[in-house]
C-alpha positions as CSV (number, residue, x, y, z in Angstrom):
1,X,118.5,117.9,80.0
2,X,118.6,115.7,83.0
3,X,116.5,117.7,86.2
4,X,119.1,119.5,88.5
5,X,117.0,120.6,91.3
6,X,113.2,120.7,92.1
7,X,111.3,121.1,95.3
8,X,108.5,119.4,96.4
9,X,106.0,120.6,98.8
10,X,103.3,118.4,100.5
11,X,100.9,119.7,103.4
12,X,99.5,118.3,106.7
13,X,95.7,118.2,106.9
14,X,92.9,118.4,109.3
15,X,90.0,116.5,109.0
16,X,86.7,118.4,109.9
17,X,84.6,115.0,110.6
18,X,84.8,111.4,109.9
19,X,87.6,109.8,112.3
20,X,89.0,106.2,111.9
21,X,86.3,105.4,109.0
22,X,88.6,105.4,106.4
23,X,90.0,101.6,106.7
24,X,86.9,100.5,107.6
25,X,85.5,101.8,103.9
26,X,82.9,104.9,105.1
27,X,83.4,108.5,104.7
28,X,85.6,111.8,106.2
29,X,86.0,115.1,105.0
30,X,89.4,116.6,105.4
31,X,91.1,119.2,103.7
32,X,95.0,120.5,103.5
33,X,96.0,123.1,105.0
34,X,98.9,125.9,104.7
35,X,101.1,123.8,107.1
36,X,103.5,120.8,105.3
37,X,106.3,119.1,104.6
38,X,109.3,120.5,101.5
39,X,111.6,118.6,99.8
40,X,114.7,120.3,97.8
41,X,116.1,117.5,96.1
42,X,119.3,118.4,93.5
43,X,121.5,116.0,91.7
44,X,124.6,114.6,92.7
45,X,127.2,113.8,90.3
46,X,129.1,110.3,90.2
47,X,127.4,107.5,89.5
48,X,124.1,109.0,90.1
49,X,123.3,105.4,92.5
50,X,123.4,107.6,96.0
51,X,120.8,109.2,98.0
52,X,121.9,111.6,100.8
53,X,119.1,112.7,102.7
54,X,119.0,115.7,105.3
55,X,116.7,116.2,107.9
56,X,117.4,119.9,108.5
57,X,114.8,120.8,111.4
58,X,116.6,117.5,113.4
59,X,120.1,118.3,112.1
60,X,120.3,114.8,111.3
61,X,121.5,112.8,107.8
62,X,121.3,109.2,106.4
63,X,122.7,107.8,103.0
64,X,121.6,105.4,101.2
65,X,122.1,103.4,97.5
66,X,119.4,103.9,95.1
67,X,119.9,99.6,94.3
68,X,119.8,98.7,98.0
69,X,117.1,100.6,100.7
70,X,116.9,98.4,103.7
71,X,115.0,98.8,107.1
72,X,115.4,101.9,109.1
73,X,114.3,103.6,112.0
74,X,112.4,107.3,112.2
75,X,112.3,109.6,109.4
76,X,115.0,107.8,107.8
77,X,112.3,104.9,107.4
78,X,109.8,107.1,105.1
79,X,112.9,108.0,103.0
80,X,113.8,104.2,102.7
81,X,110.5,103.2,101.8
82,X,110.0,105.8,99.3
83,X,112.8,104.8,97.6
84,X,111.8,101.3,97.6
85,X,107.9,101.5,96.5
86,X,109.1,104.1,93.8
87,X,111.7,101.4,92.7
88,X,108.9,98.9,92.8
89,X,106.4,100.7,91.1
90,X,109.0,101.3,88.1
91,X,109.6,104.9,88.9
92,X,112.7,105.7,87.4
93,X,115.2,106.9,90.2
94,X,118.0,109.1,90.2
95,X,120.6,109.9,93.0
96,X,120.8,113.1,94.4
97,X,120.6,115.1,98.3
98,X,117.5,115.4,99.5
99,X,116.8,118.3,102.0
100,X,113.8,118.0,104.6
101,X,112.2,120.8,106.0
102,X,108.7,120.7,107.9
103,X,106.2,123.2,109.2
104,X,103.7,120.8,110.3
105,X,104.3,119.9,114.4
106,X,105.0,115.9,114.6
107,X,102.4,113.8,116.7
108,X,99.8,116.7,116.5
109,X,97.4,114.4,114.7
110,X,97.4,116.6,111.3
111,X,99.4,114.4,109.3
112,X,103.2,115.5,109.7
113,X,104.1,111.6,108.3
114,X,101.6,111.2,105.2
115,X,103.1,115.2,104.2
116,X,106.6,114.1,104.9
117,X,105.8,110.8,102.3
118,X,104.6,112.8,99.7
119,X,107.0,115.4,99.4
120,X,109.5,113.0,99.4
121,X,107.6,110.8,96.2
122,X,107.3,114.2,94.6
123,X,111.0,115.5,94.4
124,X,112.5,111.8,93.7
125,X,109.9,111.3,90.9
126,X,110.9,114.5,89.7
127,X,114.7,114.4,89.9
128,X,114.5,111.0,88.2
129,X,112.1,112.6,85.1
130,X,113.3,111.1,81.9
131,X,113.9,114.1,79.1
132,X,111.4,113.1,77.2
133,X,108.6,113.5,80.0
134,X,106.9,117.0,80.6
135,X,107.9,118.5,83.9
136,X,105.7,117.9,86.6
137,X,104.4,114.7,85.0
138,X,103.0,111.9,87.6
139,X,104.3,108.7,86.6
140,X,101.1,107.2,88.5
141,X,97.1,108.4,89.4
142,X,96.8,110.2,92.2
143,X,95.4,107.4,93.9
144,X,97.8,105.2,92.6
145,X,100.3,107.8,94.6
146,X,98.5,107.6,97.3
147,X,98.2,103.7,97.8
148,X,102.0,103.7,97.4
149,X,102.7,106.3,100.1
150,X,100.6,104.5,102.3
151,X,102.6,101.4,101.5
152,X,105.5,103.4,102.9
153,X,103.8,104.0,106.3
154,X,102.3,100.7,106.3
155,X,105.3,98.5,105.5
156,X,108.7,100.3,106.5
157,X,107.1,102.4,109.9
158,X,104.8,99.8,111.3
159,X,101.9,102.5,111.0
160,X,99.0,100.9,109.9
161,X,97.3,104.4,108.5
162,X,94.5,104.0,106.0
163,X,94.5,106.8,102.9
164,X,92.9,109.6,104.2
165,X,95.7,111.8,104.9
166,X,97.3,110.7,101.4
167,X,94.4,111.6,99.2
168,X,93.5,114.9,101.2
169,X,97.2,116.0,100.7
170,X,97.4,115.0,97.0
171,X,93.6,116.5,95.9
172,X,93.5,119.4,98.5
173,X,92.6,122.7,96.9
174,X,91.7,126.4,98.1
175,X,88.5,127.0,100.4
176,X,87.1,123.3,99.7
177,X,87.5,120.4,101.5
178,X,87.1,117.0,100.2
179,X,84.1,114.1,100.5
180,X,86.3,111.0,99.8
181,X,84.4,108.1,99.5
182,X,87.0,105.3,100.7
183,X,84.9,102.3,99.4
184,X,85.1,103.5,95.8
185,X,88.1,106.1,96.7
186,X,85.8,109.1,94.8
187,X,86.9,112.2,95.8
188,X,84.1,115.4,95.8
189,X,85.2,119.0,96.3
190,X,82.6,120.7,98.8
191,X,83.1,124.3,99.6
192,X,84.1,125.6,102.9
193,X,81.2,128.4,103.2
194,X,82.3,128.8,107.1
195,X,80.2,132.6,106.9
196,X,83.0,133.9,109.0
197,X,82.7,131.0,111.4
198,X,86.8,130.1,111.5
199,X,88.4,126.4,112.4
200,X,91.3,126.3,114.7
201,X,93.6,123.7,115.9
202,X,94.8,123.4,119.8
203,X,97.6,121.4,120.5
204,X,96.5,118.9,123.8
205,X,100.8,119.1,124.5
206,X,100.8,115.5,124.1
207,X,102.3,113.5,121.3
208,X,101.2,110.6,119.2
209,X,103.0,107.9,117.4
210,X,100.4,105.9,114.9
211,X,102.8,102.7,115.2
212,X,103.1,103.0,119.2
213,X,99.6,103.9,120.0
214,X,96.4,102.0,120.2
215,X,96.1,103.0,116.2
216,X,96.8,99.9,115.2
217,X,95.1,97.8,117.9
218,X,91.8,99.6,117.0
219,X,92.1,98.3,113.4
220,X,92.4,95.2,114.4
221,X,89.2,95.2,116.2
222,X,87.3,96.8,113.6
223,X,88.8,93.4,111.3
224,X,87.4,91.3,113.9
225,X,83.7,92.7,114.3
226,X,84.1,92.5,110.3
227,X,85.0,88.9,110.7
228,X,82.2,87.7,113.4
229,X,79.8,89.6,111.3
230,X,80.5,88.1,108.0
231,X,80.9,91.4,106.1
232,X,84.1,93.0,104.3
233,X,84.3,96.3,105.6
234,X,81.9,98.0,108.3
235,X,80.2,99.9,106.0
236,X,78.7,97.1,105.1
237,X,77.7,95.9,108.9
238,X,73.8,96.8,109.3
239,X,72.8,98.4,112.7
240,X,70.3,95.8,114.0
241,X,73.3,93.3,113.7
242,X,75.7,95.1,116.0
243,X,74.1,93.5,119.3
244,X,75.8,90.3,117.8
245,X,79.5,91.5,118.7
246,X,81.1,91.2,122.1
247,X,82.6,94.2,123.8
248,X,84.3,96.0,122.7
249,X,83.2,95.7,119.1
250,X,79.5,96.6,119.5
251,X,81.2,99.9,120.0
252,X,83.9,100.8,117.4
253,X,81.1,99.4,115.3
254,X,78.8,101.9,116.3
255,X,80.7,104.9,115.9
256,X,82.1,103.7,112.7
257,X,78.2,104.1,111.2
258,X,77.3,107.2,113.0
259,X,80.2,108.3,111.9
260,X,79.1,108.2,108.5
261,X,76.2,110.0,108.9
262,X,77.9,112.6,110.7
263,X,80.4,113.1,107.2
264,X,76.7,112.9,105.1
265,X,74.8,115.8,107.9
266,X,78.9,117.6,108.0
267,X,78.5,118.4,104.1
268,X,74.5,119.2,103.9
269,X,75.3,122.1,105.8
270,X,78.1,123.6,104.5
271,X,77.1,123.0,101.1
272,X,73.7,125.0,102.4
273,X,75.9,127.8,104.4
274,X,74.8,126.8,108.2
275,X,78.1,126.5,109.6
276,X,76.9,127.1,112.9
277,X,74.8,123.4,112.7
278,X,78.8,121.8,112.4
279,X,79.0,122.7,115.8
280,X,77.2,120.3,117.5
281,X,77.9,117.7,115.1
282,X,82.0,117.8,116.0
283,X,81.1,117.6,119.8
284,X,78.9,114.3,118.6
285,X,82.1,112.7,116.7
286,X,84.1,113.5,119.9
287,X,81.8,112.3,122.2
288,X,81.6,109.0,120.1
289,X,85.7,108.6,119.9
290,X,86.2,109.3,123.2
291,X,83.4,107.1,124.7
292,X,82.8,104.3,121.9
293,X,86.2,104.8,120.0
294,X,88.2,105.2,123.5
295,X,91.0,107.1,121.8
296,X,91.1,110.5,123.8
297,X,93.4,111.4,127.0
298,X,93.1,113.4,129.7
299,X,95.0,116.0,128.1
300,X,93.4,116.1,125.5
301,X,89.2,116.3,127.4
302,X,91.3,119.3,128.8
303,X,91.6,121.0,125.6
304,X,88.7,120.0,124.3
305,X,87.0,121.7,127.4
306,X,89.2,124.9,127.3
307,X,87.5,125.9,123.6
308,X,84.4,125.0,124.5
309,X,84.7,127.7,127.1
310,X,86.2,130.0,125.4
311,X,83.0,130.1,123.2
312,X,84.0,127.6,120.3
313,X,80.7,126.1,118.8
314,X,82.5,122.7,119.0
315,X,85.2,121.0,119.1
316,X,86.8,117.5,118.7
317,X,90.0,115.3,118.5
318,X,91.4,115.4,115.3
319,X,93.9,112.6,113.8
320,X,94.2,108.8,114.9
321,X,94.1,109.5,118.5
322,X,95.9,108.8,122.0
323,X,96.7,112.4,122.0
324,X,97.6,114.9,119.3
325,X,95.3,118.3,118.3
326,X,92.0,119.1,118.7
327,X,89.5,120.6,115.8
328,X,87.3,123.9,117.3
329,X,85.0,125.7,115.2
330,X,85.0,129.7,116.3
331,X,81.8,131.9,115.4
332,X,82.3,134.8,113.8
333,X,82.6,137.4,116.7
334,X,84.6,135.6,118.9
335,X,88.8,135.7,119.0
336,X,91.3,133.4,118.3
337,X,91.3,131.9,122.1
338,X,95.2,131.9,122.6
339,X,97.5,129.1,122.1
340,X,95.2,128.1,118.9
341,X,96.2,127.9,115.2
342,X,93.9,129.0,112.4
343,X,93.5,126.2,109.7
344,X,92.2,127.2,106.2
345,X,91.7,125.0,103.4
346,X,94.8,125.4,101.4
347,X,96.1,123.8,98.0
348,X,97.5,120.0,97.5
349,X,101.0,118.6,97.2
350,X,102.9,120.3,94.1
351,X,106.8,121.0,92.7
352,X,107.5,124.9,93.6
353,X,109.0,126.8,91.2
């Protein structure tokens, strides 16, 4: 029988080191976490050719027909686009109302739009399952998934965001986060063994739009050292070549390979149990994107100082940048300092139900 109604979930996800590496082919370790994005999709009768889609934390609505997705403008762009790429991919399609509900705060840097994608792929997928497939079947690889969500940010929201969020939304699990390799797109589980140690986000009060923010103009540069240097990616680029590049490319070279090493030290020692040793290395990464990187704010400096003095271990900017949250690791016999969230690793995108 043809689906009648499924719902989708997809979550946000904070990344614990490893910042703007992954278009530039290095390493991060993110994980998902409780927070996301849900999609009830049921079908509509008719022809079946109609999509109405709800945004129900904006109050807001758009329709569309299945045959003809154009351009659009906000949210209504990532339902568009999904549509579109699903079409493209040969996903069969069928019309329905989709309903949009999120948990995960937008601009906060954990990934409200790469959720929002996801669970949108999931329940149209789903609704449009032929009766001969199993329920729950993914017409594509994860990764494939992935690569065509990102499509949807890249293409129809003029955010040019690499796959990190995408993969750590689609493989995130319980208590582990994930070693994604984004030159060979591997993906290794590593345990979260935290010893009581706890990770918290702040929210520095100020938004961030990917497509509006020097996102994009940062990975351009990072094409250009690329370019000057000869190599495809700056994983490639060797350290005793970097003097070569004018500023300020020297520098979003150099954090882009001490980066790496910070992702390589990042999962020694939780895969050891010496949480207490991430610590320093997050104030390292934020020191590097907020001095070589240039992507931190006033507002956000503030919050990074306010849980370092409330006793954090460390803490950092977490997301693309220009404002957003900020990552603090809190030792065991310390509080919550107030105002913070409490982020666990928590399972990837799925159907409900």
């Amino acid at each position: 029988m043809p689906v009648e109604e499924v719902a989708a979930f997809a979550p946000g996800r904070v990344n614990v080191i490893g910042e703007h590496t992954d278009y530039n082919l290095g390493l991060a370790l993110p994980f998902a976490i409780a927070e996301g994005v849900t999609v009830r999709a049921r079908a509509e009768g008719g022809d079946g050719g109609r999509i109405l889609a709800i945004a129900s934390d904006l109050d807001e609505r758009d329709e569309l027909m299945l045959a003809a997705p154009g351009p659009a403008q906000g949210w209504r762009a990532f339902v568009h686009g999904a549509v579109a790429e699903l079409t493209a991919a040969g996903v069969p399609l069928a019309g329905g109302v989709l309903e949009i509900s999120g948990g995960v705060p937008q601009g906060a840097g954990l990934s409200s739009s790469a959720a929002l994608t996801i669970a949108l792929c999931l329940a149209l997928i789903e609704l449009g399952r032929p009766d001969d497939v199993a329920p729950g079947t993914l017409p594509l690889e994860r990764v494939e998934l992935a690569r065509l969500c990102s499509r949807v940010e890249n293409d129809w929201t003029g955010a040019r965001t690499g796959l990190l969020d995408q993969l750590a939304s689609l493989y995130g699990a319980p208590e582990t986060a994930l070693r994604i390799d984004f030159a060979s797109l591997a993906v290794v589980p590593v345990p979260m063994r935290l010893q009581g140690c706890r990770l918290v986000v702040a929210d520095s009060g100020e938004r961030h739009v990917h497509a509006g923010s020097g996102y994009n103009e940062r990975r351009e540069e990072c094409a250009r050292a690329c370019r000057l240097l000869g190599v495809g990616s700056l994983r490639e680029a060797r350290p005793e070549r970097l003097s070569e590049l004018p500023e300020p490319l020297v520098r979003r070279a150099r954090h882009v390979l001490e980066e790496n090493l910070r992702v390589q030290e990042a999962v020694a020692v939780l895969l050891e149990g010496r949480p207490e040793q991430l610590g320093p290395l997050l104030n390292a990464s934020h020191a590097s994107l907020r001095d070589l990187y240039e992507i931190s704010t006033p507002a956000v400096e503030a919050t990074v100082r306010r849980l370092l003095d409330a006793g954090a271990l460390g803490a950092r900017i977490v997301g693309g940048g220009f404002g957003g949250s900020v990552l603090g690791l809190i030792p065991p016999d310390l509080a919550i300092p107030a105002g913070c969230l409490e982020v666990r690793p928590g399972p990837g995108a799925h159907l409900l139900g």
